[in-house]
C-alpha positions as CSV (number, residue, x, y, z in Angstrom):
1,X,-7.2,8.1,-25.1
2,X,-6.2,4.7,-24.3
3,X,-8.4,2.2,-26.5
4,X,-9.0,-1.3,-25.0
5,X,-10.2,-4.4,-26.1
6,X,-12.9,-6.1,-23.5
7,X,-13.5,-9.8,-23.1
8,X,-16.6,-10.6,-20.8
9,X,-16.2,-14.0,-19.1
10,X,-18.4,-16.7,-20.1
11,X,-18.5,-18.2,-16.7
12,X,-19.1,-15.5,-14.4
13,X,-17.7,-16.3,-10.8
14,X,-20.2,-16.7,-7.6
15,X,-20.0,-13.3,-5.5
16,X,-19.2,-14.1,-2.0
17,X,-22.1,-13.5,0.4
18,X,-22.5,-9.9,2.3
19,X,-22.8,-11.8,5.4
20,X,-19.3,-13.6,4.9
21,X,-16.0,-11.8,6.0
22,X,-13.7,-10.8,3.4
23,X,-10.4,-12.5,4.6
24,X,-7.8,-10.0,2.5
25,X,-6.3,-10.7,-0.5
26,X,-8.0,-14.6,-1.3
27,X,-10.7,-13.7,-3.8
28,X,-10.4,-12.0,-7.0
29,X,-12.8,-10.6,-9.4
30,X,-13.8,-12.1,-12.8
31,X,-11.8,-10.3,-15.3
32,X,-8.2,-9.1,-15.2
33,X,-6.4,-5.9,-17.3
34,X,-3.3,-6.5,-19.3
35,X,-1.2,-4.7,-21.4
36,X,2.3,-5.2,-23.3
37,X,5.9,-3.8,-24.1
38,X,8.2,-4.2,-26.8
39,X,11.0,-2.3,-27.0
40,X,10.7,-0.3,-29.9
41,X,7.1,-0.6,-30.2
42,X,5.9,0.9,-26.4
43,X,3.3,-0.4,-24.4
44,X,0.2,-1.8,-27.0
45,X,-2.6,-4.2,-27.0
46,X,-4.4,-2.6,-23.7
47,X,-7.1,-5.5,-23.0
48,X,-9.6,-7.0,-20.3
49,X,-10.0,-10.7,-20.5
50,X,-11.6,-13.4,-17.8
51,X,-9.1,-13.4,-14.7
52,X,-6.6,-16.7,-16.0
53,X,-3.2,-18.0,-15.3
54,X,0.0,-16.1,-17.2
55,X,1.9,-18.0,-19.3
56,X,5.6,-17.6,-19.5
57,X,8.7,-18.9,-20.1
58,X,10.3,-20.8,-17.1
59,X,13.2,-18.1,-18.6
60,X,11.4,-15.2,-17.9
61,X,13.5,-12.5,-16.5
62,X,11.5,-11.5,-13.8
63,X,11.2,-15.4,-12.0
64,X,15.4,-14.9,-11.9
65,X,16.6,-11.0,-11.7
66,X,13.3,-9.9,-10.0
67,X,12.6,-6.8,-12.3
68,X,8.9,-6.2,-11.3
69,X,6.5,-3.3,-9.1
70,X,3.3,-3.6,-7.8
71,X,0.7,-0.7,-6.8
72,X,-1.9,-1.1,-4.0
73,X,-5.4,0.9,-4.2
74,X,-8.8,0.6,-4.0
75,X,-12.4,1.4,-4.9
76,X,-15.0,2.3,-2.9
77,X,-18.7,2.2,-3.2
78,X,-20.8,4.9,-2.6
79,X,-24.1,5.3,-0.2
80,X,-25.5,6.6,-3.7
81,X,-24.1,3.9,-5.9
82,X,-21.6,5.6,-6.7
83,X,-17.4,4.3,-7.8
84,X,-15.2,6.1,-5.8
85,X,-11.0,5.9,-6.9
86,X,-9.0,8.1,-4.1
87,X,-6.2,10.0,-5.4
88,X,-5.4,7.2,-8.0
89,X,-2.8,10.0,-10.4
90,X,-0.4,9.3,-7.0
91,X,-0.4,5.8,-7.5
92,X,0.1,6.2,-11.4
93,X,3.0,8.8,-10.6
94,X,4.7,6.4,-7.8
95,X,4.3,3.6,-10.0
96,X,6.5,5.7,-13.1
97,X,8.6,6.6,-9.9
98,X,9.6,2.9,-9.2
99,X,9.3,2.2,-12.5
100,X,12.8,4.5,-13.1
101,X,14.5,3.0,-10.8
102,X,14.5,-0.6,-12.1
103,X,14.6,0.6,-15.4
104,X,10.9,-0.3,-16.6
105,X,9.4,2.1,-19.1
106,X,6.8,4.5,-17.6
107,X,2.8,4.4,-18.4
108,X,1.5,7.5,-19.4
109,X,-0.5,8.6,-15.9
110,X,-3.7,9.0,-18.0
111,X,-3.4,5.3,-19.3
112,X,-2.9,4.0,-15.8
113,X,-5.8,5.8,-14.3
114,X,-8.1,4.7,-17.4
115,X,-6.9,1.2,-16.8
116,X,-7.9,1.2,-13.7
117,X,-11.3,2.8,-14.1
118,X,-12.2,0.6,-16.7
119,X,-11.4,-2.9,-15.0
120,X,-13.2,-1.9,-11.4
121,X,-16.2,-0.6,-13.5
122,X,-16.3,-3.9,-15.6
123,X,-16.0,-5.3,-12.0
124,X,-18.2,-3.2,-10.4
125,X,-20.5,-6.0,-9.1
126,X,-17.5,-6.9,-7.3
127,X,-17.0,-3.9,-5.0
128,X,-18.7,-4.5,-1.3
129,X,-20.2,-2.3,0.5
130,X,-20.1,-3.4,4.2
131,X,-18.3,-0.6,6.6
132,X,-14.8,-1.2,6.2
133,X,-14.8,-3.3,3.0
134,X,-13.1,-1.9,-0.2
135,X,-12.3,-3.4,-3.7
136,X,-8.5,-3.8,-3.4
137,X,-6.7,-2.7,-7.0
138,X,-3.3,-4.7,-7.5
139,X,-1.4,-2.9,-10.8
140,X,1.9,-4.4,-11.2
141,X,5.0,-4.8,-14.3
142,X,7.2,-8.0,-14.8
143,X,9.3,-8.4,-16.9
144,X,9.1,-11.5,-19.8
145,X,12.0,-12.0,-21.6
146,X,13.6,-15.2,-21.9
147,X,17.2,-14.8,-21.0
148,X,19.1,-15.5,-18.7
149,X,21.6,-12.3,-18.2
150,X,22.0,-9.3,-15.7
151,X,20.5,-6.7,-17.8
152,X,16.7,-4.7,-18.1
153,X,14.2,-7.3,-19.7
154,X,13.0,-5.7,-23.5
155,X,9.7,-7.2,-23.0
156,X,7.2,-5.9,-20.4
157,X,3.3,-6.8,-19.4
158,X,1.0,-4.4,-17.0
159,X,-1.6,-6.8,-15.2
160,X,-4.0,-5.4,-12.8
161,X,-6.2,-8.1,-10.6
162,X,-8.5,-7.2,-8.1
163,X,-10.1,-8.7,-4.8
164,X,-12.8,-7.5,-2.5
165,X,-11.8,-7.3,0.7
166,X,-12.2,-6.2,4.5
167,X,-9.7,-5.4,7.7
168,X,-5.8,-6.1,6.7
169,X,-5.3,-6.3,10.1
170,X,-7.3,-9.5,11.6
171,X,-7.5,-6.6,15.2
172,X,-9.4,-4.6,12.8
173,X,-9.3,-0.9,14.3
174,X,-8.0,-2.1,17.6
175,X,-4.3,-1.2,18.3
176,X,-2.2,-3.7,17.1
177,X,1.6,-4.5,19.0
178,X,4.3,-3.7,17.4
179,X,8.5,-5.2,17.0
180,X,11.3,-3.1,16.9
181,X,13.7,-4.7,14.6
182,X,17.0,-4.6,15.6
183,X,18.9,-8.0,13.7
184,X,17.9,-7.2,10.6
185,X,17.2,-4.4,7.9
186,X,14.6,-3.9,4.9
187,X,16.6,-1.1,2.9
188,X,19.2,1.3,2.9
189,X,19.4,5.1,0.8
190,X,20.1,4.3,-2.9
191,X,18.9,0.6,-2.6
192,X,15.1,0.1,-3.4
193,X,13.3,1.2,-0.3
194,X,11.5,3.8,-1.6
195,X,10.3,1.7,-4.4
196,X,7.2,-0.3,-4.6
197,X,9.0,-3.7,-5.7
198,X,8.8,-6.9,-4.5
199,X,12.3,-7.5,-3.3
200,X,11.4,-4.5,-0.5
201,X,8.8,-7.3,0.5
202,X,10.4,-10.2,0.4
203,X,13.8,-8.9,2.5
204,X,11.0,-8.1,5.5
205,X,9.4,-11.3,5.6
206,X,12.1,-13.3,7.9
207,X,11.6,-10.2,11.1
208,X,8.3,-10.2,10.1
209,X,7.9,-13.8,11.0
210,X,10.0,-13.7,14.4
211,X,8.3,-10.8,15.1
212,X,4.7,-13.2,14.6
213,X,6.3,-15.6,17.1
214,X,6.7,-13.4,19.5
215,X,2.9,-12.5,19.5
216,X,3.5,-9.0,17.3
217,X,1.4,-8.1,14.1
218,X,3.9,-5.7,12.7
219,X,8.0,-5.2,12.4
220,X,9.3,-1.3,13.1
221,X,12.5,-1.0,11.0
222,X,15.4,0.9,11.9
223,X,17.4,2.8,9.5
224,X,20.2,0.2,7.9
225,X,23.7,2.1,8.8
226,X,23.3,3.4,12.5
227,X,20.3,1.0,13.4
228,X,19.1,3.7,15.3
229,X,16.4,5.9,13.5
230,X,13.2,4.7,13.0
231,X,11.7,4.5,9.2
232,X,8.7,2.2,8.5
233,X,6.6,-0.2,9.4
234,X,6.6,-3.6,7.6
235,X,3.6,-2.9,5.1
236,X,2.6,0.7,6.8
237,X,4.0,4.4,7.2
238,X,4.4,5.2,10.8
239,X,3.4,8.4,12.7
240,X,4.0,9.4,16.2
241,X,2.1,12.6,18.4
242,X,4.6,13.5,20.6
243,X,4.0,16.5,23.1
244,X,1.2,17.4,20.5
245,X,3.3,17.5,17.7
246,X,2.3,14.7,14.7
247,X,6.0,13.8,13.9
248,X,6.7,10.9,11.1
249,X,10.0,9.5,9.5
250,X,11.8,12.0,6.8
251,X,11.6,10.6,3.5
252,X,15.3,10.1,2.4
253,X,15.2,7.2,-0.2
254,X,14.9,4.0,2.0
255,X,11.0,4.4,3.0
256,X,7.7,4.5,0.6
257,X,6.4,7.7,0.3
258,X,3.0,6.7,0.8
259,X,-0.6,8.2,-0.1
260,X,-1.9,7.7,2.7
261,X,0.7,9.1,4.4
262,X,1.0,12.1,2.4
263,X,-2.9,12.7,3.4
264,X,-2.5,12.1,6.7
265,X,-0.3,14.9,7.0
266,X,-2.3,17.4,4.6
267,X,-5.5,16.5,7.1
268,X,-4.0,17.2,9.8
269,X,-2.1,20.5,8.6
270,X,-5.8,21.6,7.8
271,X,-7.1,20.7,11.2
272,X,-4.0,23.0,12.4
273,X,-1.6,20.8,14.1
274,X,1.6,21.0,13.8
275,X,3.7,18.6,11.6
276,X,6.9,17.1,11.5
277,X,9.2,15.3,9.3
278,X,12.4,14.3,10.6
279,X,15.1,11.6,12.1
280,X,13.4,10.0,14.8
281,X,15.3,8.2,16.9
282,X,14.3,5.5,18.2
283,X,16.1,5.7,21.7
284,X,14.3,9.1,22.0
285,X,10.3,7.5,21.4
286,X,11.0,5.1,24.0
287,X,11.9,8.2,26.1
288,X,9.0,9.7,25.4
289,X,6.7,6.9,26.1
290,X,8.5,6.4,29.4
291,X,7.9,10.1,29.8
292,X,4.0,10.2,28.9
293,X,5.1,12.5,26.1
294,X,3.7,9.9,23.2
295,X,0.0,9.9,23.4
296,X,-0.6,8.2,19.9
297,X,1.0,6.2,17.3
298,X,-0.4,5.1,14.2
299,X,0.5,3.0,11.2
300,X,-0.7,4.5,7.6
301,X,-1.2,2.1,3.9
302,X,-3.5,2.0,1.7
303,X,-4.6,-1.8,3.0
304,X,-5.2,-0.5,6.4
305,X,-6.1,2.9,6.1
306,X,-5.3,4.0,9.8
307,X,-4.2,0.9,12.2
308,X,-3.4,2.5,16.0
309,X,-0.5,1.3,17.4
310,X,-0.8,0.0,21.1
311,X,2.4,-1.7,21.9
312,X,5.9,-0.8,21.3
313,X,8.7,-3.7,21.9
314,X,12.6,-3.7,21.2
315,X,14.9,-6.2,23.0
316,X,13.3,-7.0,26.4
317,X,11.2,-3.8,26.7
318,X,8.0,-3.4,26.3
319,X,6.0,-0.4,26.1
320,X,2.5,0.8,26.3
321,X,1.5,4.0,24.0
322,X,-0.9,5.9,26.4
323,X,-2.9,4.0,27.8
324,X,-3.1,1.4,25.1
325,X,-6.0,2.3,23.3
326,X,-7.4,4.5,19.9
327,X,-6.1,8.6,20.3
328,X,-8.4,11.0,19.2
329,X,-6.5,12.0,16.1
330,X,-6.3,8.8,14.9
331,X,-9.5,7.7,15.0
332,X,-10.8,11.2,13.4
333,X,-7.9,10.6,10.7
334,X,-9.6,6.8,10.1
335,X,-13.1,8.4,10.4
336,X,-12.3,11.2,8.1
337,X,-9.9,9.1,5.1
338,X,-12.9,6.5,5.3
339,X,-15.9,8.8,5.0
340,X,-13.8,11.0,2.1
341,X,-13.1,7.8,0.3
342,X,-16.6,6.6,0.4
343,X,-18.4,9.8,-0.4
344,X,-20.0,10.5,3.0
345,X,-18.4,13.6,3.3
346,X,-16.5,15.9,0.9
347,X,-12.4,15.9,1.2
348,X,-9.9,18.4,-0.5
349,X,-10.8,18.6,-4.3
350,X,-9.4,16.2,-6.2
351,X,-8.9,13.4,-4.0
352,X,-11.5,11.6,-5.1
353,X,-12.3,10.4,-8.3
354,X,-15.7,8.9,-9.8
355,X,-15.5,5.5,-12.1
């Protein structure tokens, strides 16, 4: 069992007001979780302390090579009172999975989920309650030693920070227009796309941008070889229902395999549609929108749940999905991952987990 050291704040922070929206990602909690690694030692000194500013050497590996992950969850609160974690031993193993591919040790799965559980009930207080609100959960690794050289860092720290927040989206549930991007790429097979690391981020942020010029909340990436299949969206998994068929991008090592995603899929197996992995092409959606064939499309993260997708644009072409508003599977699929997450109704066992 993974033994930690708490440190109550002496200054608590003001909760924001219930009436005030949540703008995401601008207000964090009083109290932070961190633990370290030393090679040769393993991770140690598991601790919560007031929420404070790191301090590391301007040398620190991670400011120069970028050897870092990140996870994205959150907690719920309960009509009852209760804490509600969903599925958080997928976020523990996808953080171990990203974790091997930059060469950063892995956390033992029943650490992580302990970490969490012990900083968001310390925190508690923080979680709103407000339809559509969530405590959002931000594990994450950098690495800290002070070198400057092309090799894995020896030193390590696990942080996790949370915020209380509402709607990713500013649209909320209303469709939001997407950009197909054909100029540039996000990731390739082998490279880091299906990792949860910052450089995935950071090499979508220059489309993303045009794309927010051009009036459009979110990028659609195209596969970076043939620029023709579809993969992701910029923070989201993307599904399609196309001639009744839910159909969403293979994984193949350039796109996130997602939890919501993966639940998305298991709901609606249960529900008894028919589901589809595979190369999409994105020559062939357009078709199929021209055609009347694509009757939803739907964007799937942990920050947004379920966002619809209205709008389709690549090059000078603009396309309406439908008739440009919410499908009825997507909004059961939001209606259903909200109410399992917040304990209104009872999901598949396991997926959620008490505090």
């Amino acid at each position: 069992m993974l033994e930690i050291c708490i440190e109550k704040t002496k200054n608590p922070k003001t909760l924001p007001p219930a009436t005030d929206p949540l703008t995401f990602g601008t207000i964090f909690t009083d109290h932070m979780f961190t633990m370290d690694y030393e090679e040769g030692r393993g991770w140690h000194g598991a601790r919560i302390t007031p929420y404070q500013p790191l301090e590391l050497s301007p040398a620190a590996m991670v400011f120069h090579y970028g050897q870092e992950l990140f996870e994205g969850m959150k907690a719920y609160k309960a009509a009852d009172g209760r804490i509600l974690l969903f599925r958080p031993e997928l976020n523990a193993a996808r953080l171990n999975a990203s974790a091997e591919r930059i060469c950063i040790p892995p956390i033992p799965v029943a650490d992580f989920v302990a970490a969490v559980k012990a900083i968001v009930r310390l925190d508690g207080a923080w979680i709103p309650d407000k339809p559509g609100t969530a405590l959002y959960i931000r594990p994450f690794i950098i690495a800290t030693d002070s070198f400057l050289g092309v090799r894995p860092s020896h030193g390590y720290k696990f942080i996790i920070i949370c915020s209380p927040v509402g709607a990713y989206y500013p649209e909320g549930l209303d469709p939001v227009k997407i950009w197909v991007e054909e100029e540039y790429v996000r990731a390739v097979r082998g490279g880091l796309g299906e990792t949860k690391a910052g450089a995935n981020y950071v090499a979508s942020l220059k489309a993303q941008q045009k794309a927010k010029e051009a009036g459009y909340s979110q990028v659609l990436w195209l596969d970076g070889v043939e620029r023709k299949y579809v993969e992701e969206v910029g923070a989201m998994n993307i599904f399609f229902r196309i001639n009744d068929t839910v159909v969403t991008p293979a994984l193949g090592g350039s796109i996130l395999a997602g939890i919501t995603r993966l639940s998305c899929m298991e709901l609606c197996a249960l529900w008894g549609h028919m589901v589809s992995e595979e190369k999409i092409a994105v020559a062939d959606l357009f078709a199929a929108a021209r055609g009347g064939e694509l009757t939803e499309a739907w964007g799937t993260g942990t920050a947004a749940v379920v966002s619809p997708v209205g709008e389709l644009r690549m090059g000078s072409e603009t396309l309406q999905v439908a008739d440009g508003g919410i499908g009825t599977l997507t909004r059961r699929l939001y209606d259903s991952l909200t109410a399992i997450q917040t304990g209104r109704i009872e999901g598949p066992e396991g997926w959620v987990v008490e505090v």
